[in-house]
PDB file of N, CA, C and O in Angstrom:
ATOM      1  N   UNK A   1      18.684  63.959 -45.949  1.00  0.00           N
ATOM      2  CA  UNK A   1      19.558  63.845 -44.765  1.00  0.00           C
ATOM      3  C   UNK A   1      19.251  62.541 -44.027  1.00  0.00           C
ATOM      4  O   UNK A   1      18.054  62.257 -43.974  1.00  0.00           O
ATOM      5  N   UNK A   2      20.238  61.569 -43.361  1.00  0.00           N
ATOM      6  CA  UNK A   2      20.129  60.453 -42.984  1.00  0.00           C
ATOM      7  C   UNK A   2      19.493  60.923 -41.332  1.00  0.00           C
ATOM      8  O   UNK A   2      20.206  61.705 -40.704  1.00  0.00           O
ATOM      9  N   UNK A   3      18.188  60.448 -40.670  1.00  0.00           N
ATOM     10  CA  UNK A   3      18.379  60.198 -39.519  1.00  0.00           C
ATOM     11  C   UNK A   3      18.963  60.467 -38.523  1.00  0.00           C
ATOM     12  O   UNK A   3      18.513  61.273 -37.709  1.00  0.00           O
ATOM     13  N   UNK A   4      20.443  59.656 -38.331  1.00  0.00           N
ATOM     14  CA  UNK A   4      21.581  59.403 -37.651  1.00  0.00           C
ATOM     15  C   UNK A   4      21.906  61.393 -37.628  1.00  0.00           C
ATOM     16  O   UNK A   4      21.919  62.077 -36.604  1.00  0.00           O
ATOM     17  N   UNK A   5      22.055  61.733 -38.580  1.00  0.00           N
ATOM     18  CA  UNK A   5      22.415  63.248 -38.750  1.00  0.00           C
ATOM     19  C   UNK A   5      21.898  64.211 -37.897  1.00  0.00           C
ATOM     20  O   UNK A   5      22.423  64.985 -37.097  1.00  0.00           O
ATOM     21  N   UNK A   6      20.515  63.952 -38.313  1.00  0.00           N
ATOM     22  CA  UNK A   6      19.364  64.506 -38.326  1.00  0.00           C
ATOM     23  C   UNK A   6      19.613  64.661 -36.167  1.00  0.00           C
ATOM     24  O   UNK A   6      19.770  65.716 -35.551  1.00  0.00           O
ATOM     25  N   UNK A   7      19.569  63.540 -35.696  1.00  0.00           N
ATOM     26  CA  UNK A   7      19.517  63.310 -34.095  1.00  0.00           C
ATOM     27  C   UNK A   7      20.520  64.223 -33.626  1.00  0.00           C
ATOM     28  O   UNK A   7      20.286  65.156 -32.858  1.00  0.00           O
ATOM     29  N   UNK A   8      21.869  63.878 -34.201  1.00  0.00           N
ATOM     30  CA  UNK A   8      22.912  64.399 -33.473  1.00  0.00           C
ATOM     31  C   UNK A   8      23.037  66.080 -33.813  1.00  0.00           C
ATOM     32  O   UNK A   8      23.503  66.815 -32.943  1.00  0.00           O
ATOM     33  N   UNK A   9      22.659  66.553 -34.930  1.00  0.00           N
ATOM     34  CA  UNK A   9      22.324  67.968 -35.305  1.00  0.00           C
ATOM     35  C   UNK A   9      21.049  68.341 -33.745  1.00  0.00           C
ATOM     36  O   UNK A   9      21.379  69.219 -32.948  1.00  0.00           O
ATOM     37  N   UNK A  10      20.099  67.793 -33.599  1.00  0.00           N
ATOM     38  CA  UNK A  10      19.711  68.187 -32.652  1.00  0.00           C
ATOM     39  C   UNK A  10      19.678  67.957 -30.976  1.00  0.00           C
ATOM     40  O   UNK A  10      18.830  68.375 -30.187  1.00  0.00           O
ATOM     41  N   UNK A  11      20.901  67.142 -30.695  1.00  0.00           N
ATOM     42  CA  UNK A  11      21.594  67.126 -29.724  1.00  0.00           C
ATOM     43  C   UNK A  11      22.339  68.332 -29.213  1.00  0.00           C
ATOM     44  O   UNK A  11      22.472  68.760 -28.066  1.00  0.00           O
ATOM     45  N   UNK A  12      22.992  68.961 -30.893  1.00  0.00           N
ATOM     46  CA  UNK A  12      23.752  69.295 -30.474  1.00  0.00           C
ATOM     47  C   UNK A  12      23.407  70.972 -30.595  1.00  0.00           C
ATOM     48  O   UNK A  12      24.198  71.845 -30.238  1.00  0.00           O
ATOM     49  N   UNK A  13      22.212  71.195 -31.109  1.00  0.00           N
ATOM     50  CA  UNK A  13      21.281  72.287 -31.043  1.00  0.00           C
ATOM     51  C   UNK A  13      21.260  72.461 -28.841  1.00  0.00           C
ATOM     52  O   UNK A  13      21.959  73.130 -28.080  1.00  0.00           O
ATOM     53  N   UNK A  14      20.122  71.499 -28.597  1.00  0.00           N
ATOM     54  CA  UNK A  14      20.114  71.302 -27.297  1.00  0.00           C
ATOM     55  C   UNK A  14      21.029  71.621 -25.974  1.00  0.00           C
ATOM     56  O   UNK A  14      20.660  71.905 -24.834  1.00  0.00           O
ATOM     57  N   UNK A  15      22.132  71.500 -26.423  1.00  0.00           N
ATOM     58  CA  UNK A  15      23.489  71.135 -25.789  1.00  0.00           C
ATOM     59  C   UNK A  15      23.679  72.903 -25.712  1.00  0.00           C
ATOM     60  O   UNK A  15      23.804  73.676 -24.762  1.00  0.00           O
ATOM     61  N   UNK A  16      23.634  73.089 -27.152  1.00  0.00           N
ATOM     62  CA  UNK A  16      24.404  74.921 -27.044  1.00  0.00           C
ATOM     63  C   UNK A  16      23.214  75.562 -26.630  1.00  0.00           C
ATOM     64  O   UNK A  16      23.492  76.703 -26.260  1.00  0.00           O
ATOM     65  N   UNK A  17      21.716  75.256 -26.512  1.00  0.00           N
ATOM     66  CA  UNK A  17      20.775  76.043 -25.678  1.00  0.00           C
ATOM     67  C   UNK A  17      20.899  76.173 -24.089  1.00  0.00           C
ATOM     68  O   UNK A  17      20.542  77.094 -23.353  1.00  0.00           O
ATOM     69  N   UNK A  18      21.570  74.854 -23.771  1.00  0.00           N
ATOM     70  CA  UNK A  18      21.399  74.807 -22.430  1.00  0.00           C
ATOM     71  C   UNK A  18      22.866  75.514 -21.683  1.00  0.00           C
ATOM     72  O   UNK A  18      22.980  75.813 -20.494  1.00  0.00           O
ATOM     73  N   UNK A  19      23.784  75.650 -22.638  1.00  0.00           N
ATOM     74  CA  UNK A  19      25.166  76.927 -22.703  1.00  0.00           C
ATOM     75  C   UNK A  19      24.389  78.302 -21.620  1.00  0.00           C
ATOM     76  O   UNK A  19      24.482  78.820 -20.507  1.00  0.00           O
ATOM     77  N   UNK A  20      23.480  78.380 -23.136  1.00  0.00           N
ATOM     78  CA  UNK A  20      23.171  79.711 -23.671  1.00  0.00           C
ATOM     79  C   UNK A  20      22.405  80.111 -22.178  1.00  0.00           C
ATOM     80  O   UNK A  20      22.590  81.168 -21.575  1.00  0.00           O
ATOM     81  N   UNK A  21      21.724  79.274 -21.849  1.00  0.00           N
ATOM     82  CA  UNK A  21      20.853  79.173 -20.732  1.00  0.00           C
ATOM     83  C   UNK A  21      21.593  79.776 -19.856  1.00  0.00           C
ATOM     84  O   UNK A  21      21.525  80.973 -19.575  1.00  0.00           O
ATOM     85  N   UNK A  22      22.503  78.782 -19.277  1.00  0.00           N
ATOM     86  CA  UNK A  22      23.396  78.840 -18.013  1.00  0.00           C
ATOM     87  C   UNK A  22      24.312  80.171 -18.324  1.00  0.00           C
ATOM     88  O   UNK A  22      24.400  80.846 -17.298  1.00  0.00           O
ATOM     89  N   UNK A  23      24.778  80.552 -19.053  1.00  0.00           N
ATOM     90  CA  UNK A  23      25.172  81.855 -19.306  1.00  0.00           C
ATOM     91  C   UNK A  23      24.517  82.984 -19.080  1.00  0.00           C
ATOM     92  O   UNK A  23      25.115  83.965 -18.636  1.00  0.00           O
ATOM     93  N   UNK A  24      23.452  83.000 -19.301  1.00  0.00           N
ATOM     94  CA  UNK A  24      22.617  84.010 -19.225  1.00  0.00           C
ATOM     95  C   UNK A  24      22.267  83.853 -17.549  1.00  0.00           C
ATOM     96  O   UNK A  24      22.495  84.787 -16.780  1.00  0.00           O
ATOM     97  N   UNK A  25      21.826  82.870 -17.200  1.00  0.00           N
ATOM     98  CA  UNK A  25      21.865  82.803 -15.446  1.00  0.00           C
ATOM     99  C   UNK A  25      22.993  83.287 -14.347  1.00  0.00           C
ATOM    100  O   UNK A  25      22.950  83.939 -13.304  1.00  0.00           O
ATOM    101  N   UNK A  26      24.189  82.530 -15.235  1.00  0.00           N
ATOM    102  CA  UNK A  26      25.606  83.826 -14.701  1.00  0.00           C
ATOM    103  C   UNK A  26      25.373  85.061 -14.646  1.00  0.00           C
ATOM    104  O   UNK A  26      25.625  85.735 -13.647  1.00  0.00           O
ATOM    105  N   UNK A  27      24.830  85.549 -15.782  1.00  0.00           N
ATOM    106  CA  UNK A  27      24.996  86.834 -15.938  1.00  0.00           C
ATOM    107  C   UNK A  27      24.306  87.491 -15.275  1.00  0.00           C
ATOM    108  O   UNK A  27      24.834  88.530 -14.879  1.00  0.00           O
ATOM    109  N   UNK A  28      22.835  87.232 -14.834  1.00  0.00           N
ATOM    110  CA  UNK A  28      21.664  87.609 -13.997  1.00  0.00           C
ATOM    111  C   UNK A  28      22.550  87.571 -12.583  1.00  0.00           C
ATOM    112  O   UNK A  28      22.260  88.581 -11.942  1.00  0.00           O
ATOM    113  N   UNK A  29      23.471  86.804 -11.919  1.00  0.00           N
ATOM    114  CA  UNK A  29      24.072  86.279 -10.685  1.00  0.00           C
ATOM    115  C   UNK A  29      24.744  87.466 -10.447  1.00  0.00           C
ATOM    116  O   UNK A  29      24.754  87.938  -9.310  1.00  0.00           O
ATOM    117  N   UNK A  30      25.337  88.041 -11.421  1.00  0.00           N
ATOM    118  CA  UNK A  30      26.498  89.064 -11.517  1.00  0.00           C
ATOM    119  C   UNK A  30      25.993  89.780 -11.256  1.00  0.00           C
ATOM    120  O   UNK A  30      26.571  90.386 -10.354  1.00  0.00           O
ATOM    121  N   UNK A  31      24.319  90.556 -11.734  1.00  0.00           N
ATOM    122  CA  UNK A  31      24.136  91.597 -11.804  1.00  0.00           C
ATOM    123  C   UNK A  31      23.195  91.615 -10.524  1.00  0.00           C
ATOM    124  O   UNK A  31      22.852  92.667  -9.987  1.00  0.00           O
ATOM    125  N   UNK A  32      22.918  90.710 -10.208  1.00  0.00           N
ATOM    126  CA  UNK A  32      22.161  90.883  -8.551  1.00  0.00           C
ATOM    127  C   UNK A  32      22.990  90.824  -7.782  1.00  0.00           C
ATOM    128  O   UNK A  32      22.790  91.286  -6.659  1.00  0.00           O
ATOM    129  N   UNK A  33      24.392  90.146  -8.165  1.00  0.00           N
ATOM    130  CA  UNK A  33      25.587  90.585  -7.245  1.00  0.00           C
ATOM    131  C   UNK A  33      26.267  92.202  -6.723  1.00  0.00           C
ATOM    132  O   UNK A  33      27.242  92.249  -5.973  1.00  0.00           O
TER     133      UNK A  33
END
């Protein structure tokens, strides 16, 4: 696998953790709501 790949595969890992994150913090908002 080239590098270049390699970075943006884990950008874009990063990117959908920090989703996953903030979703889950909604959801905590809701339920203390």
């Amino acid at each position: 696998m080239p590098p270049i790949r390699s970075q943006s595969s884990q950008k874009l890992a990063t990117q959908e953790g920090k989703i996953l994150l903030a979703l889950s913090d909604l959801q905590n908002n809701l339920i203390v709501y």
